[in-house]
HTML snippet that shows the backbone in 3Dmol.js (N, CA, C, O; Angstrom):
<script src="https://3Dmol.org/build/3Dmol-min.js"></script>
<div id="view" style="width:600px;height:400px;position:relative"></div>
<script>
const pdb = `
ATOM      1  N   UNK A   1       9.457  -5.010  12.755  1.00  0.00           N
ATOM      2  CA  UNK A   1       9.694  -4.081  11.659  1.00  0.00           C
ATOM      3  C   UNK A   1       8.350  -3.692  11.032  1.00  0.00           C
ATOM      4  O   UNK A   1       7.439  -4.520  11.039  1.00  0.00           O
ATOM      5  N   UNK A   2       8.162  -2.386  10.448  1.00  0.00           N
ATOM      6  CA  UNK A   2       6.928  -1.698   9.868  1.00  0.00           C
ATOM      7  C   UNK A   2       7.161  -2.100   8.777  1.00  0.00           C
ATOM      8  O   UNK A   2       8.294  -2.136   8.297  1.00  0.00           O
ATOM      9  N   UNK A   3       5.692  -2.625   7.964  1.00  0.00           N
ATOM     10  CA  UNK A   3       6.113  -2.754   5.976  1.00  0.00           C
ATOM     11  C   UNK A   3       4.915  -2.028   6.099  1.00  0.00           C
ATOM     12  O   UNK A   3       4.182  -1.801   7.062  1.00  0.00           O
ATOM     13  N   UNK A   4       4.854  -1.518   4.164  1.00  0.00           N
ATOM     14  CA  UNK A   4       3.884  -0.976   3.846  1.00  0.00           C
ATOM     15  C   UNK A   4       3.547  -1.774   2.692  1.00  0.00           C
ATOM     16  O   UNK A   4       4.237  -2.194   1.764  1.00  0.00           O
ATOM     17  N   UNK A   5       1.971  -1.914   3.049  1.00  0.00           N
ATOM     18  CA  UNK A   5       1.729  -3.631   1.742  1.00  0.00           C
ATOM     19  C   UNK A   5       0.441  -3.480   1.544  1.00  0.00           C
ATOM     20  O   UNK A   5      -0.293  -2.713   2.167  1.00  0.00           O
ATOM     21  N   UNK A   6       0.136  -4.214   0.663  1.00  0.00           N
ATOM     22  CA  UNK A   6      -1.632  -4.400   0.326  1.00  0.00           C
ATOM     23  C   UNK A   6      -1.773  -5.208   0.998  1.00  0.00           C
ATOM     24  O   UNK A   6      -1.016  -6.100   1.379  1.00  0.00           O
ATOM     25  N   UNK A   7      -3.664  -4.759   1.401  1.00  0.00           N
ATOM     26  CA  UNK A   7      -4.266  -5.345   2.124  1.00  0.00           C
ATOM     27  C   UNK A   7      -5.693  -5.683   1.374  1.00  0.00           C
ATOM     28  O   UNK A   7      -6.573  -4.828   1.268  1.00  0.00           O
ATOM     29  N   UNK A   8      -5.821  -6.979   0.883  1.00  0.00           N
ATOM     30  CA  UNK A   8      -7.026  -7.357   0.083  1.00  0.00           C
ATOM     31  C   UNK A   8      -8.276  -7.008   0.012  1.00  0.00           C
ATOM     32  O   UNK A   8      -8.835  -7.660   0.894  1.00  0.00           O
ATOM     33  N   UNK A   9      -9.117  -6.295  -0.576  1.00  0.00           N
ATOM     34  CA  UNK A   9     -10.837  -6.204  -0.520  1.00  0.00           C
ATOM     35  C   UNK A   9     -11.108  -6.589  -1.674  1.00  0.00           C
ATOM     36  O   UNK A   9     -10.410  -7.112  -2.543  1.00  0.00           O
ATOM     37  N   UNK A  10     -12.347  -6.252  -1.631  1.00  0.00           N
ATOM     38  CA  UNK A  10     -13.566  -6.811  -2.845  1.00  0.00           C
ATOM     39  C   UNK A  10     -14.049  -8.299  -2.724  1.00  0.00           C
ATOM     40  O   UNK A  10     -14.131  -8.886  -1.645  1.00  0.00           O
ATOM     41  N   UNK A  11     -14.373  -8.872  -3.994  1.00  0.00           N
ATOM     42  CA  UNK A  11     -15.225  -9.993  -3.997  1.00  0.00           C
ATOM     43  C   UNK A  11     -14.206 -10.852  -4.881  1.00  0.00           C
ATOM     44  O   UNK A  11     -13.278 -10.429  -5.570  1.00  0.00           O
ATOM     45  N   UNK A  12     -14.636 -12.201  -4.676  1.00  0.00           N
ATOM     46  CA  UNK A  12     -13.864 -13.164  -5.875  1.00  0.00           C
ATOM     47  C   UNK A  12     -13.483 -12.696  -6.906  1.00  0.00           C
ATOM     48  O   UNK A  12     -14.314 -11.853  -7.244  1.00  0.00           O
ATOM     49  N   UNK A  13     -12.512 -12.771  -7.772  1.00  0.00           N
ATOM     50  CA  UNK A  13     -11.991 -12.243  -9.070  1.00  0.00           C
ATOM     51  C   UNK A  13     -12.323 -10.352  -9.110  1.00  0.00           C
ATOM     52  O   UNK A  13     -12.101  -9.706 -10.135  1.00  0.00           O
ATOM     53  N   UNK A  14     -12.615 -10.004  -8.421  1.00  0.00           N
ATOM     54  CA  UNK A  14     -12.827  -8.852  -8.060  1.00  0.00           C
ATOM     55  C   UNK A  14     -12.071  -7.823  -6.999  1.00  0.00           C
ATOM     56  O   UNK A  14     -12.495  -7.188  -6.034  1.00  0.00           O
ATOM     57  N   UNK A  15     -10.470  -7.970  -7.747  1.00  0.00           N
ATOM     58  CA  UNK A  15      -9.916  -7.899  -6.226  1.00  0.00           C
ATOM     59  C   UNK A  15      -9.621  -5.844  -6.252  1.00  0.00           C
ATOM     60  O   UNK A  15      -9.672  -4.981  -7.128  1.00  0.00           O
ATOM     61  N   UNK A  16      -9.390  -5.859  -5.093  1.00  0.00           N
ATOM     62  CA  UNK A  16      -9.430  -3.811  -4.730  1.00  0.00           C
ATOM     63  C   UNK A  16      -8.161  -4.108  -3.545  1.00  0.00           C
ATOM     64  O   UNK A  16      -8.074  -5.073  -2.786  1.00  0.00           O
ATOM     65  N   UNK A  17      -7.343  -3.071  -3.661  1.00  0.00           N
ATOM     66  CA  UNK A  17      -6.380  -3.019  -2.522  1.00  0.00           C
ATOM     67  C   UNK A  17      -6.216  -1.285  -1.498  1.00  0.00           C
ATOM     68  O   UNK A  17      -6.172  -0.090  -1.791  1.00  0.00           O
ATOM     69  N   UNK A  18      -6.184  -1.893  -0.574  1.00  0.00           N
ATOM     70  CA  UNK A  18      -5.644  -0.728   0.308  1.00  0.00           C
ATOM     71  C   UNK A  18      -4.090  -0.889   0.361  1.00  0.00           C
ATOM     72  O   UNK A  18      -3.484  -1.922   0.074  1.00  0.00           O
ATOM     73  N   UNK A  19      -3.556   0.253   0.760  1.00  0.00           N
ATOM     74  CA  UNK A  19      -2.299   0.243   1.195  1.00  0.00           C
ATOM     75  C   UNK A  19      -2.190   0.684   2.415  1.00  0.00           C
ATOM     76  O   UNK A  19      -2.750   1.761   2.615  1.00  0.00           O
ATOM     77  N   UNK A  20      -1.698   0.246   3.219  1.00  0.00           N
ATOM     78  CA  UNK A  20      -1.412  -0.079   4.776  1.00  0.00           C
ATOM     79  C   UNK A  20      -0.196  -0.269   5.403  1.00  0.00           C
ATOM     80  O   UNK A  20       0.404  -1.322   5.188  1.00  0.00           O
ATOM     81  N   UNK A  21       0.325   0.650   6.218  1.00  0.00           N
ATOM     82  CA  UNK A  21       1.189   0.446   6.788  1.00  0.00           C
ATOM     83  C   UNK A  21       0.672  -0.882   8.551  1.00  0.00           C
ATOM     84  O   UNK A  21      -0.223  -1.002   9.388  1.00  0.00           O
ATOM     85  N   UNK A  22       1.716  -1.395   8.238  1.00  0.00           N
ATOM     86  CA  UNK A  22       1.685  -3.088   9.298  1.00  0.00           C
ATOM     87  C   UNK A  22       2.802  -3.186   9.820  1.00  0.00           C
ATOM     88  O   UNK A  22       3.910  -2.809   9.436  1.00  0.00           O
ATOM     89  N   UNK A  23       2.432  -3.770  10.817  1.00  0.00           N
ATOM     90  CA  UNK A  23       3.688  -4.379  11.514  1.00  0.00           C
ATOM     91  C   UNK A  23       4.042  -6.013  11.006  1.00  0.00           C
ATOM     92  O   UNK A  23       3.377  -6.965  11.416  1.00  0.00           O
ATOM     93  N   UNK A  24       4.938  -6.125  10.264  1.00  0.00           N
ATOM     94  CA  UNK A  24       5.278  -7.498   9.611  1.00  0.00           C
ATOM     95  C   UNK A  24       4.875  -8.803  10.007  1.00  0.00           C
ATOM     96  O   UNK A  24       4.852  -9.757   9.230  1.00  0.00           O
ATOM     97  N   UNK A  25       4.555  -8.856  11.215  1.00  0.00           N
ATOM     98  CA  UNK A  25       3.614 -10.279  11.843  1.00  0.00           C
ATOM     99  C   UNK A  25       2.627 -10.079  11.741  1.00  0.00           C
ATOM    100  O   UNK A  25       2.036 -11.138  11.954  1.00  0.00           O
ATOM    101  N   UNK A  26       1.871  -9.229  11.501  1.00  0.00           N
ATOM    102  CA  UNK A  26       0.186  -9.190  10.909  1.00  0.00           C
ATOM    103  C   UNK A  26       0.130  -9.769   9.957  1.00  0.00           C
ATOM    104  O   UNK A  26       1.088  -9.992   9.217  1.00  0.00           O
ATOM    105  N   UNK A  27      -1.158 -10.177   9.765  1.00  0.00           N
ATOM    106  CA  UNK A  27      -1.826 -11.259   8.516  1.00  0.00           C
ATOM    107  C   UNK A  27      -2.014 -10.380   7.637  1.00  0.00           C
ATOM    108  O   UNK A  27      -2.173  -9.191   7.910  1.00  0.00           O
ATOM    109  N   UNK A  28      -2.016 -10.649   6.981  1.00  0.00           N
ATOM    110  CA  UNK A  28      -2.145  -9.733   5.420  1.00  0.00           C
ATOM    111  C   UNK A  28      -3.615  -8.968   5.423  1.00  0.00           C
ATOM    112  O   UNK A  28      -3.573  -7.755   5.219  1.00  0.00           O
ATOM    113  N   UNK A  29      -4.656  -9.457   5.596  1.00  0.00           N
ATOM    114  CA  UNK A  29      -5.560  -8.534   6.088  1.00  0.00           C
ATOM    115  C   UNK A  29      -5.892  -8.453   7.552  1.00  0.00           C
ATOM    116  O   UNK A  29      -7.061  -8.126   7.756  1.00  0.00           O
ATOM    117  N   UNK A  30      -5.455  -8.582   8.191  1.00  0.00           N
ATOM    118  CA  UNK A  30      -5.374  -8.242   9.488  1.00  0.00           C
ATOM    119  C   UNK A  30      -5.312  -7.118   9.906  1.00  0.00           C
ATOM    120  O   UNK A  30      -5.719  -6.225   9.164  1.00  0.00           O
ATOM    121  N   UNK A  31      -4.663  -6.696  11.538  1.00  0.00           N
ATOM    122  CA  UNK A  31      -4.358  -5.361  11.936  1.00  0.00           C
ATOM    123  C   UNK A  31      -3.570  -4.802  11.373  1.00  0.00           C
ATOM    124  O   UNK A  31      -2.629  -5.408  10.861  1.00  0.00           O
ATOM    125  N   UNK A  32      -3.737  -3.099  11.261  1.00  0.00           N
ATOM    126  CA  UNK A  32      -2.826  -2.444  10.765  1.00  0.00           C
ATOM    127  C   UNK A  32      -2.920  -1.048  11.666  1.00  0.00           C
ATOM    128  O   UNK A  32      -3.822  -0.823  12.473  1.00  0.00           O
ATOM    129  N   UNK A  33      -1.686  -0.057  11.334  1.00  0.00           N
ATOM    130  CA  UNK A  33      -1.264   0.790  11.764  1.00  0.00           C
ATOM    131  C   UNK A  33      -2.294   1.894  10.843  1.00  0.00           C
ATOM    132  O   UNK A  33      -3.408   2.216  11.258  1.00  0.00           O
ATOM    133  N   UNK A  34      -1.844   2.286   9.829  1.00  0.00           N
ATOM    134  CA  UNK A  34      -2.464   3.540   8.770  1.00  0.00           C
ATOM    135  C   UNK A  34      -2.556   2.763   7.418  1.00  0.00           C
ATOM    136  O   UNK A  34      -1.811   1.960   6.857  1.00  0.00           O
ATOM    137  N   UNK A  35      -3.811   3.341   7.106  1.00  0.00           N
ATOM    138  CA  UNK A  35      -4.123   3.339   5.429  1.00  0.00           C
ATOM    139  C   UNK A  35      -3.645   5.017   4.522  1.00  0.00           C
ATOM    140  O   UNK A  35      -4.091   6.154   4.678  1.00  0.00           O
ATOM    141  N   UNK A  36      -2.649   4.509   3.653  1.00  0.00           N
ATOM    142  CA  UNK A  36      -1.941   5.214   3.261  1.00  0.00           C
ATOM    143  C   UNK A  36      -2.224   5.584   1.722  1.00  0.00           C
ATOM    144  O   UNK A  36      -1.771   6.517   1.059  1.00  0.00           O
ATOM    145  N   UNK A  37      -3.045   4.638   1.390  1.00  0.00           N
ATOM    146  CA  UNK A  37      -3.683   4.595  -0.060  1.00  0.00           C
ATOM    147  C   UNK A  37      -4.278   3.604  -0.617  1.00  0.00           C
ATOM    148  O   UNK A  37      -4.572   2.572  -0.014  1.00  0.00           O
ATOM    149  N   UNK A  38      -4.517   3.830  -1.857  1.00  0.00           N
ATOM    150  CA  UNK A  38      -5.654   2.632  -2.284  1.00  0.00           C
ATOM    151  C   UNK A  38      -5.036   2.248  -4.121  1.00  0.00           C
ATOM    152  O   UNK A  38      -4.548   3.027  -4.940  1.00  0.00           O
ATOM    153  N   UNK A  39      -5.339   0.673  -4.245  1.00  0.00           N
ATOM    154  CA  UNK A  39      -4.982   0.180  -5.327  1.00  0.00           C
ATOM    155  C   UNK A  39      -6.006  -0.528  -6.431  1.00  0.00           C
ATOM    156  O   UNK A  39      -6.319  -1.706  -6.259  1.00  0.00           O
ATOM    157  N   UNK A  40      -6.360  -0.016  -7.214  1.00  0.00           N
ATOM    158  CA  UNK A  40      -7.317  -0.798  -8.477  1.00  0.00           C
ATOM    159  C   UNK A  40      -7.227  -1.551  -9.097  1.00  0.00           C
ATOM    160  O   UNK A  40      -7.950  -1.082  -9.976  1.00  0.00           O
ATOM    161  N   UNK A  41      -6.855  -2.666  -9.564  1.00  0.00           N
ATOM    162  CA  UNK A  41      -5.974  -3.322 -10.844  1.00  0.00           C
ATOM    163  C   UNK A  41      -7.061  -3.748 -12.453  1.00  0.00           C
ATOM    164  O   UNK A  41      -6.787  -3.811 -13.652  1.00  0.00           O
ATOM    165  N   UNK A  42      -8.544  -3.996 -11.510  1.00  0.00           N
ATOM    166  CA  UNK A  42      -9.499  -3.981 -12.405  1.00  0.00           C
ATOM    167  C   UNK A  42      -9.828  -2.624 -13.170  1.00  0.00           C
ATOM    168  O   UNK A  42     -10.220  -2.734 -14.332  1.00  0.00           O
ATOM    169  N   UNK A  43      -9.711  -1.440 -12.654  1.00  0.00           N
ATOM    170  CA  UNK A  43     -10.004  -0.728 -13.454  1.00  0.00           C
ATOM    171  C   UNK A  43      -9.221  -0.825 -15.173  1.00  0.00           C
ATOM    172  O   UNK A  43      -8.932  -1.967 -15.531  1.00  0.00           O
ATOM    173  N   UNK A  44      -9.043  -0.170 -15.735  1.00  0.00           N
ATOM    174  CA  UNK A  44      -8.331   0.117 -17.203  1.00  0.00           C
ATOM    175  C   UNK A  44      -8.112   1.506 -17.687  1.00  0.00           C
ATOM    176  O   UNK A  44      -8.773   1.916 -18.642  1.00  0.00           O
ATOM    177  N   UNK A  45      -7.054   2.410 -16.980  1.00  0.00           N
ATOM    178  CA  UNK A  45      -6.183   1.870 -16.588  1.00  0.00           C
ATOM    179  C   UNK A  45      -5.999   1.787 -15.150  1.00  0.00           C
ATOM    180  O   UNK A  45      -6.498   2.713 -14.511  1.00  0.00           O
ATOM    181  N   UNK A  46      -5.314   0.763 -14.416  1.00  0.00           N
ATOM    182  CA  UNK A  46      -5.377   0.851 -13.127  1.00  0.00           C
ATOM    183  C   UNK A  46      -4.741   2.233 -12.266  1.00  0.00           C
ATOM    184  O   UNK A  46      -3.700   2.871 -12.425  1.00  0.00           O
ATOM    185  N   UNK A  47      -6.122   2.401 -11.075  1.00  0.00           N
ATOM    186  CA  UNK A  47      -6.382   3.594 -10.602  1.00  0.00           C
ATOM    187  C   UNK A  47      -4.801   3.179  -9.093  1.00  0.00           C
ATOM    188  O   UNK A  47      -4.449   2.096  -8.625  1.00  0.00           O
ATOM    189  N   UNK A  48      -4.522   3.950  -8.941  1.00  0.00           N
ATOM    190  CA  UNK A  48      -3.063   4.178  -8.031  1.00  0.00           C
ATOM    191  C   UNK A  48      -3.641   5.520  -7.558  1.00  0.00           C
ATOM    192  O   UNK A  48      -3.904   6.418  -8.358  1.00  0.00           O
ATOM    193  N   UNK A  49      -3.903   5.673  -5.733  1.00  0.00           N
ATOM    194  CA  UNK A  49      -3.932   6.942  -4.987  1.00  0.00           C
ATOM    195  C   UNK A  49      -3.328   6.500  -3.871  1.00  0.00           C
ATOM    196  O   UNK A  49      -3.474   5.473  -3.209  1.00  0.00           O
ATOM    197  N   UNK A  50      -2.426   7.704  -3.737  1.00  0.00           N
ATOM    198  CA  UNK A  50      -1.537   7.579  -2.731  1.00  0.00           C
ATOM    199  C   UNK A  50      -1.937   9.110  -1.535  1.00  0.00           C
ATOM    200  O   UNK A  50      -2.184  10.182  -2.088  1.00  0.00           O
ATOM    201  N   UNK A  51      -1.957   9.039   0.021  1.00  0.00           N
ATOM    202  CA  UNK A  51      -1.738  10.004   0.932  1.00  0.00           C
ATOM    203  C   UNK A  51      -0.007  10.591   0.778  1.00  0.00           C
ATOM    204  O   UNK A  51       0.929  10.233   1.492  1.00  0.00           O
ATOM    205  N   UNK A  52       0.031  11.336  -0.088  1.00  0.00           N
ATOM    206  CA  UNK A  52       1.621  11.368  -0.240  1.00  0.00           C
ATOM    207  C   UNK A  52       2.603  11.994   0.522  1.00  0.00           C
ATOM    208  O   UNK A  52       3.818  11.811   0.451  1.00  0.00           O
ATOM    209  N   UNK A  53       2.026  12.703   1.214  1.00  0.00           N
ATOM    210  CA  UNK A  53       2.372  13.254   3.025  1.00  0.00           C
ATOM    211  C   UNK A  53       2.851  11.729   3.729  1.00  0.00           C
ATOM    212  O   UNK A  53       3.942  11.160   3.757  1.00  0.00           O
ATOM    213  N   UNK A  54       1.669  11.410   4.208  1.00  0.00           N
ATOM    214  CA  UNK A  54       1.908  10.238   5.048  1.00  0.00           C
ATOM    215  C   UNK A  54       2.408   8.888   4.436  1.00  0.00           C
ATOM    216  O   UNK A  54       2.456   7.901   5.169  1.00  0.00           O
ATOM    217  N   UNK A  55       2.740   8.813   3.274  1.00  0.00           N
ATOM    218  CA  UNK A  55       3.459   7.900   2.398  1.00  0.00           C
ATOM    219  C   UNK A  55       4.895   8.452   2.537  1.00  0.00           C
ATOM    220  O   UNK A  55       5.633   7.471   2.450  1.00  0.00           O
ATOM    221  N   UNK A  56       5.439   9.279   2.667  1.00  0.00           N
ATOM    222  CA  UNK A  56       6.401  10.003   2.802  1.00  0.00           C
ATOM    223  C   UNK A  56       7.083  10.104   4.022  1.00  0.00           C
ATOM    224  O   UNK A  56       8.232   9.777   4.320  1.00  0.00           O
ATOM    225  N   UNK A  57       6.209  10.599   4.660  1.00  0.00           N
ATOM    226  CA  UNK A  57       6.756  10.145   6.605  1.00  0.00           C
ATOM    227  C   UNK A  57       7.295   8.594   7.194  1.00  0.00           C
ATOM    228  O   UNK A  57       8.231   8.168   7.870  1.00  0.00           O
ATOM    229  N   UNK A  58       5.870   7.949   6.363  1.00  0.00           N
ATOM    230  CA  UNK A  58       6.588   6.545   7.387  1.00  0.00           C
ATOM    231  C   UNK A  58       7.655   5.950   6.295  1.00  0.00           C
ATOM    232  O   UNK A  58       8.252   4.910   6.575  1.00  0.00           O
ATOM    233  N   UNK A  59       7.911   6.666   4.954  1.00  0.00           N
ATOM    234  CA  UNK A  59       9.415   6.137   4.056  1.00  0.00           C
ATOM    235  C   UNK A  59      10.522   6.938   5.327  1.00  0.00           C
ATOM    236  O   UNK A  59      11.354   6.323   5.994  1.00  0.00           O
ATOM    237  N   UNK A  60      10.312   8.070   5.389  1.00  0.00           N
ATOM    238  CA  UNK A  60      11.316   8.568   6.491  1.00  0.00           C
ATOM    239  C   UNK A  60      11.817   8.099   7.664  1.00  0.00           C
ATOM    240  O   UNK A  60      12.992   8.054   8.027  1.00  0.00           O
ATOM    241  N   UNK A  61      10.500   7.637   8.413  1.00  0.00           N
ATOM    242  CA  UNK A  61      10.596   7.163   9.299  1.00  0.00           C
ATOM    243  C   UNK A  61      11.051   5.657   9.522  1.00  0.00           C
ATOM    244  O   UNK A  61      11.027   5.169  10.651  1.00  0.00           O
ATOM    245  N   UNK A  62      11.575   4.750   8.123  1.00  0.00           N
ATOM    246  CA  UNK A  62      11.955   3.474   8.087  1.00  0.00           C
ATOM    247  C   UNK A  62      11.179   2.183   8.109  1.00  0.00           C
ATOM    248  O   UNK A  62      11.529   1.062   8.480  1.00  0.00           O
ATOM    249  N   UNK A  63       9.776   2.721   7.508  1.00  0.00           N
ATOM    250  CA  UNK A  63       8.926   2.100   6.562  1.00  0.00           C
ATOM    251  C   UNK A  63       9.383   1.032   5.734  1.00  0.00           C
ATOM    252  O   UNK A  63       9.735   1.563   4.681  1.00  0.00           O
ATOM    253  N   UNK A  64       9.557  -0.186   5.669  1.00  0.00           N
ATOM    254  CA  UNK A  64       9.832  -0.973   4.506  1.00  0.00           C
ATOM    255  C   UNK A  64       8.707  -1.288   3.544  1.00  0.00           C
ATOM    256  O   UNK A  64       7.906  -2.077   4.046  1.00  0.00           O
ATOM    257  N   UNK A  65       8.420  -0.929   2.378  1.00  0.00           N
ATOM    258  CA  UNK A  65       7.383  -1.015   1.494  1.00  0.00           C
ATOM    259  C   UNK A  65       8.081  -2.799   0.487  1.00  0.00           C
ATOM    260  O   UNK A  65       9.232  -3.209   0.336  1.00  0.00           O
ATOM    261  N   UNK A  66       7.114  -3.218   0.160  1.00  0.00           N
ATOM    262  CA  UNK A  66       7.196  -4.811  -0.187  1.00  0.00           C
ATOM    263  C   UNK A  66       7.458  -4.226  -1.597  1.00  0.00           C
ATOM    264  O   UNK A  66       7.330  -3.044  -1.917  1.00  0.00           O
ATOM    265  N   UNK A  67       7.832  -5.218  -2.357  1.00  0.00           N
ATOM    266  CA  UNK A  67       8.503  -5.359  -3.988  1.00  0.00           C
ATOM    267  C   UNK A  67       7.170  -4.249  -4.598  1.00  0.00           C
ATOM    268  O   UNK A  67       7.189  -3.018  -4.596  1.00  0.00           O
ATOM    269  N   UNK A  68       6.216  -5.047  -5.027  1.00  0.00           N
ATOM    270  CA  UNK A  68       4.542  -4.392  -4.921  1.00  0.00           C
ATOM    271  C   UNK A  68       4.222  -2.927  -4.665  1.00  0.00           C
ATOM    272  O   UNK A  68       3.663  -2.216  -5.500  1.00  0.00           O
ATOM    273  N   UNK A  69       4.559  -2.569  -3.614  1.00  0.00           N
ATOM    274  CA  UNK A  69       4.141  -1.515  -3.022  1.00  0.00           C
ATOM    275  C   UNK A  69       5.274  -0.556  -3.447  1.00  0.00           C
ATOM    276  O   UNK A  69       4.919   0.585  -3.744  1.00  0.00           O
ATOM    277  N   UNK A  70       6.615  -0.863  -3.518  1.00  0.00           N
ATOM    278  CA  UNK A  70       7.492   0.446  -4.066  1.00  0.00           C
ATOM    279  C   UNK A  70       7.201   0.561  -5.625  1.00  0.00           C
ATOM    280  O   UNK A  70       7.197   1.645  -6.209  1.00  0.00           O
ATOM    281  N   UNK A  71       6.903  -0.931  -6.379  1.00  0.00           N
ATOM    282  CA  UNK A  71       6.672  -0.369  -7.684  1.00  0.00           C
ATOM    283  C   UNK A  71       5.519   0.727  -7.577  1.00  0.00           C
ATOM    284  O   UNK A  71       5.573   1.857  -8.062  1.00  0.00           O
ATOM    285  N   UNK A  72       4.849   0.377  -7.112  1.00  0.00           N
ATOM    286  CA  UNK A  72       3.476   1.415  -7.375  1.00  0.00           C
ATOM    287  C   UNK A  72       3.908   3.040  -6.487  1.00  0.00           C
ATOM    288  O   UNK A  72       3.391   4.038  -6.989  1.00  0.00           O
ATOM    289  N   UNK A  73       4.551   3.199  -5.597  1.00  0.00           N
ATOM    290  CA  UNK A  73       5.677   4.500  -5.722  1.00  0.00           C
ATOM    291  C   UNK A  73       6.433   5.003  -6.315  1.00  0.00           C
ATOM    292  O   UNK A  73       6.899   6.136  -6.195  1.00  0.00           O
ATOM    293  N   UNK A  74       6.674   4.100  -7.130  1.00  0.00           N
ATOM    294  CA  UNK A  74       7.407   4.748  -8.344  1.00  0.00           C
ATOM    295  C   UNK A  74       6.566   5.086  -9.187  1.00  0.00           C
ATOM    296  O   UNK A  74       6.573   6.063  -9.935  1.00  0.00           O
ATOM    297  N   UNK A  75       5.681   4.113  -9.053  1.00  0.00           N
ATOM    298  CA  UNK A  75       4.686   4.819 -11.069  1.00  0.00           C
ATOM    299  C   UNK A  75       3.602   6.035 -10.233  1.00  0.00           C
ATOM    300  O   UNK A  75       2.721   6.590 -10.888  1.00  0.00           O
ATOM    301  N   UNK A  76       3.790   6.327  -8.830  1.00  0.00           N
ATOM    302  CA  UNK A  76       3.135   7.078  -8.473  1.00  0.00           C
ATOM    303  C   UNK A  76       3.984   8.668  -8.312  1.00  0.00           C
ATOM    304  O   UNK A  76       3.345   9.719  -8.267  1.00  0.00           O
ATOM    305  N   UNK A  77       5.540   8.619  -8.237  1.00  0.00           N
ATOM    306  CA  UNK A  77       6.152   9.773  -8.556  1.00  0.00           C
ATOM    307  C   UNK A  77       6.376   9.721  -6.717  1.00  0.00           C
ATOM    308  O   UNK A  77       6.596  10.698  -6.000  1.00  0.00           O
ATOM    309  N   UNK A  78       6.264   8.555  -6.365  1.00  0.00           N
ATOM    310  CA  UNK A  78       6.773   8.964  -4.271  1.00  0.00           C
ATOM    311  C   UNK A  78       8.325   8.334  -4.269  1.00  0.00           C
ATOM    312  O   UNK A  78       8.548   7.129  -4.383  1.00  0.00           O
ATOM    313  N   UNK A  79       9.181   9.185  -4.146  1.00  0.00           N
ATOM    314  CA  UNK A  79      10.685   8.184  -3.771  1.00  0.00           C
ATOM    315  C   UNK A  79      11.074   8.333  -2.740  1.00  0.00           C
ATOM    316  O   UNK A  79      10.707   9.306  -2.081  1.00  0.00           O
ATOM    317  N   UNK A  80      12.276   7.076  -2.075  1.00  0.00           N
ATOM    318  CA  UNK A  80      12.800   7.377  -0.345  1.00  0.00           C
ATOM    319  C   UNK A  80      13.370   8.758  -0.351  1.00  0.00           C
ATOM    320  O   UNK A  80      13.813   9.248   0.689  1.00  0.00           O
TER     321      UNK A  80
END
`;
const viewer = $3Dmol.createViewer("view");
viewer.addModel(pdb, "pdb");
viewer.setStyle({}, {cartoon: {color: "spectrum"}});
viewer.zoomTo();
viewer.render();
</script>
């Protein structure tokens, strides 16, 4: 099955996220399929960019996005 999830960067206490579509047995930063957007949490207020085309396709296409990742579609205005 495909999820769409963060995938960790930055430095200690310094954390930055991509959003990535994966195939569910990948490691959390591991291989992935597409980067679909990117997540801030350090900024103030936290920065949310989404590819909203291709955020949109693989929801169509039967994408499962994690708890995480649909909230931030919602506060981003992307629904199934």
């Amino acid at each position: 099955m495909v999820k769409i999830r963060l995938k960790r960067m930055g430095q200690k206490k310094a954390p930055f996220y991509r959003v990535v579509v994966a195939d569910e047995r990948a490691p959390r930063d591991g291989k992935f399929i597409a980067e679909i957007g990117t997540y801030d949490p350090t900024k103030e207020p936290s920065v949310i960019k989404f590819d909203e085309e291709a955020a949109k396709t693989w929801l169509a296409n039967g994408a499962q996005p994690t708890e995480t990742v649909a909230k931030l579609l919602k506060i981003a205005g992307i629904e199934k």
